[in-house]
N, C-alpha and C positions, 0 to 999 in steps of 0.2 A: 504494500500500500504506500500512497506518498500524500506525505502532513501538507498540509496548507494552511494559514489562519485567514478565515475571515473578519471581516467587520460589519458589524448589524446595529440596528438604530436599536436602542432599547426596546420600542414597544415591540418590533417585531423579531426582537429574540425573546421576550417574553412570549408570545404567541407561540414562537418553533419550541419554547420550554416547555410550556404546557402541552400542546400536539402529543409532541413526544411522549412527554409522562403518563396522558391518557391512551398514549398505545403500548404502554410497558416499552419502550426501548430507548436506548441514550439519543442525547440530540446531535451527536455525528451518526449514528445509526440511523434517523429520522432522516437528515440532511440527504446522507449520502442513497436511501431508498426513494427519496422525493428525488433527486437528480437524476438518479436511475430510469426508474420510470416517465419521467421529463425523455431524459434521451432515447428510449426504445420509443416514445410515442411520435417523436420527431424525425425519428429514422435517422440514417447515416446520411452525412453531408453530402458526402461523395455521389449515391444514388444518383441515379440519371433516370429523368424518363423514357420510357420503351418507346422506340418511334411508334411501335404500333396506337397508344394511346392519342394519337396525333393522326389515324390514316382517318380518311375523310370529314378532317376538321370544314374543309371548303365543298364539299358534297353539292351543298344546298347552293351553292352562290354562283350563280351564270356569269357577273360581274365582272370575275376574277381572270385575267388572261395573263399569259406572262408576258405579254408585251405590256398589258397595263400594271402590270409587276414593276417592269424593269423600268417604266417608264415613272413610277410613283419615287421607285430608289433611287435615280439620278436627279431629285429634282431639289 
């Protein structure tokens, strides 16, 4: 494991104190399970979207030409 210290405004270490004590466990125990969970629910940075979630974003839209493409990006 690797030590950090943080700094917390009183009221809201009083808040992580109590959390904590009302779940039975210490408050780097509380911190580091609330972090955790933060980060599995935001997934890894890295992740990329699958092109596939991106195939027929423009399906619907007749508008769309790559001449009127190309001609929107040089402008």
């Amino acid at each position: 494991m690797h030590r950090t210290q943080i700094y917390f405004e009183e009221s809201m270490f009083e808040r992580i104190r109590q959390r904590a004590s009302s779940l039975g466990v210490s408050i780097s125990a509380y911190i580091r399970d609330t972090l955790k969970r933060d980060l599995e629910a935001y997934g890894d940075e890295n992740d990329r979207k699958k092109i596939s979630q991106f195939a027929g974003m423009w399906k619907d839209r007749d508008d769309i030409t790559v001449e009127s493409l190309r001609e929107k990006a040089w402008k």
